[in-house]
C-alpha positions as CSV (number, residue, x, y, z in Angstrom):
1,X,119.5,120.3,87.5
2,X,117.7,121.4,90.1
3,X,118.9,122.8,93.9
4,X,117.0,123.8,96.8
5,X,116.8,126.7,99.6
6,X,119.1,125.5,102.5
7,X,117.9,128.2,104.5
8,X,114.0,127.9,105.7
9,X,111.0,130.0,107.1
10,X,107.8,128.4,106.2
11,X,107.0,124.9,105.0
12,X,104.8,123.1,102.4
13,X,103.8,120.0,101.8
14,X,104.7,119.6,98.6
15,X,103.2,116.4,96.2
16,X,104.9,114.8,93.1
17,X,103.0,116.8,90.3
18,X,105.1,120.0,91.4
19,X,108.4,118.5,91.6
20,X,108.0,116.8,88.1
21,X,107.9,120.2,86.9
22,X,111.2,120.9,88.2
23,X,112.4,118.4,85.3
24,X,110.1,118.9,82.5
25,X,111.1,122.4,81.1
26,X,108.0,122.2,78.3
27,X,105.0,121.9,81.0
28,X,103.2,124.8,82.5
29,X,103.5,126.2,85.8
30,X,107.5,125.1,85.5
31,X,108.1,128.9,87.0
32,X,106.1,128.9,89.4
33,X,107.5,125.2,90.4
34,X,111.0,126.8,89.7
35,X,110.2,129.7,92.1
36,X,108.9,127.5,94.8
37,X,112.4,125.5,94.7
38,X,114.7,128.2,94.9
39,X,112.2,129.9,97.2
40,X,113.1,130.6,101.0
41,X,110.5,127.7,102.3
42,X,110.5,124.1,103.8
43,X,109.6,120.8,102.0
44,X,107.1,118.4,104.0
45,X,106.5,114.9,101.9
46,X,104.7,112.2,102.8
47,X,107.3,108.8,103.1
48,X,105.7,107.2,99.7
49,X,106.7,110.4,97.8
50,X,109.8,109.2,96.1
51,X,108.3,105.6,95.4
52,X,105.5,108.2,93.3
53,X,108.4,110.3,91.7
54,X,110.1,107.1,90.7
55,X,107.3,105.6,89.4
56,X,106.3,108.2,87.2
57,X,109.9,108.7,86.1
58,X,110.5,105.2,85.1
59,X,106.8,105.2,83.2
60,X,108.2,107.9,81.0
61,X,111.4,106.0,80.6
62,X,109.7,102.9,79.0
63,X,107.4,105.4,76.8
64,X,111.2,106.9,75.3
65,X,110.6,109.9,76.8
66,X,113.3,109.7,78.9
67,X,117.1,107.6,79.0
68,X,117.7,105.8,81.8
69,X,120.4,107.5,82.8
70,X,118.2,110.5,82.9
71,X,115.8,108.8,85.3
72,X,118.8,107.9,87.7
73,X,120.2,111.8,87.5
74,X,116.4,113.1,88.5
75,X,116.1,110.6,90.9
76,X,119.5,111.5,92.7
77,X,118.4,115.0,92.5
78,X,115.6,114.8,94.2
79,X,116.9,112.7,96.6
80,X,119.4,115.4,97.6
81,X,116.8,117.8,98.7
82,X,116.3,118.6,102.0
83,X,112.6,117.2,102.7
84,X,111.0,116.6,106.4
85,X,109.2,113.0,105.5
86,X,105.8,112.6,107.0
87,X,105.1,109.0,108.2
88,X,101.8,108.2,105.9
89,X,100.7,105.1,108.0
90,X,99.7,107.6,110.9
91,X,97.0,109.4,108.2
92,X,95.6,106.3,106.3
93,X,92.4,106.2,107.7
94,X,92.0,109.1,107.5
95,X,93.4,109.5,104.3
96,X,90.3,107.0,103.4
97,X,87.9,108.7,105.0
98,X,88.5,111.8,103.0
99,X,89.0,110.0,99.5
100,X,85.6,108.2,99.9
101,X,84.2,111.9,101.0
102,X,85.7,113.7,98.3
103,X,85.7,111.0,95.0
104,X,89.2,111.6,95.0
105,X,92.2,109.1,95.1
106,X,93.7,107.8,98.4
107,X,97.3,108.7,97.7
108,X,96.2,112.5,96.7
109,X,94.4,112.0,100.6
110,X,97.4,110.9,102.2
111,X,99.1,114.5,101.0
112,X,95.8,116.5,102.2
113,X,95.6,115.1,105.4
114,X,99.0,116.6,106.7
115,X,98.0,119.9,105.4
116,X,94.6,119.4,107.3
117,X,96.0,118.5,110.9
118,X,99.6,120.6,111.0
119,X,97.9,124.0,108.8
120,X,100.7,123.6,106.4
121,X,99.5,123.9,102.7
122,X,99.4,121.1,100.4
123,X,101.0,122.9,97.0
124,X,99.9,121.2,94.0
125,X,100.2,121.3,89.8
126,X,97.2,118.5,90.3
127,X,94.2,120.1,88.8
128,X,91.6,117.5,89.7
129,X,92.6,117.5,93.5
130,X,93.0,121.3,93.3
131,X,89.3,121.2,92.3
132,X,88.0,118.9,94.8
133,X,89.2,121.6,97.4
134,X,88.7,125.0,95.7
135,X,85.7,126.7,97.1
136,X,84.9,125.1,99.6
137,X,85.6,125.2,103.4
138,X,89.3,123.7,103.0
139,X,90.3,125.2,99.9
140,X,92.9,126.7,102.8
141,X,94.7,123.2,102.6
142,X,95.2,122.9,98.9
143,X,96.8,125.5,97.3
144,X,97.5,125.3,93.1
145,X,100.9,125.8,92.2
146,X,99.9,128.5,89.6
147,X,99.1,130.9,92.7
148,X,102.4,130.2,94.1
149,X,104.2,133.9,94.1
């Protein structure tokens, strides 16, 4: 299914719109996504990331787009990667701040801010938060997946 680097030099924060990529072969940027998984770098997510990744897992699973059993197998797959979790309560206010700024949704905020504070890029597949960020003075912080090399 899917496997990660054991062996890291850099870090990204990395948000659940690239690592549903990892699953859904038919999607674009699933290279790139593919690429950054087997790359030699670091996954930073924030501690609500796999309550996001199952909730969008189990969504498909009611629409019939995927079994059960399938949701459990992505689930445990994701679970075995090695990821340093970020503590999101420390950011929220921050996190708000931003959103209200910005027009964009909280939880996308509580990835950004990370990237903002440690330097480490947010990667996402996300094209509305991608947009909120591109061309202006942080567009340093949010990085699109498609770039990804």
């Amino acid at each position: 299914m899917i496997q990660g680097s054991k062996k890291s030099r850099t870090h990204c924060i990395l948000d659940t719109s690239v690592a549903v990529k990892w699953f859904f072969r038919e999607e674009e940027l699933t290279e790139q996504a593919d690429a950054l998984l087997n790359g030699d770098i670091g996954f930073i997510v924030p501690d609500y990331f796999f309550l996001e990744v199952n909730s969008v897992l189990s969504k498909l699973s009611r629409k019939g787009l995927l079994s059960d059993e399938e949701v459990q197998q992505m689930i445990r797959a994701l679970g075995a990667l090695p990821v340093d979790v970020l503590e999101s309560a420390k950011y929220r206010d921050l996190a708000l701040d931003l959103a209200l700024e910005k027009k964009i949704g909280y939880y996308d905020c509580l990835y950004v801010i990370p990237a903002y504070i440690t330097g480490i890029p947010l990667i996402t597949a996300d094209r509305r938060l991608y947009h909120a960020f591109a061309g202006t003075d942080h567009d340093k912080y949010v990085m699109w997946l498609g770039d990804y090399e």
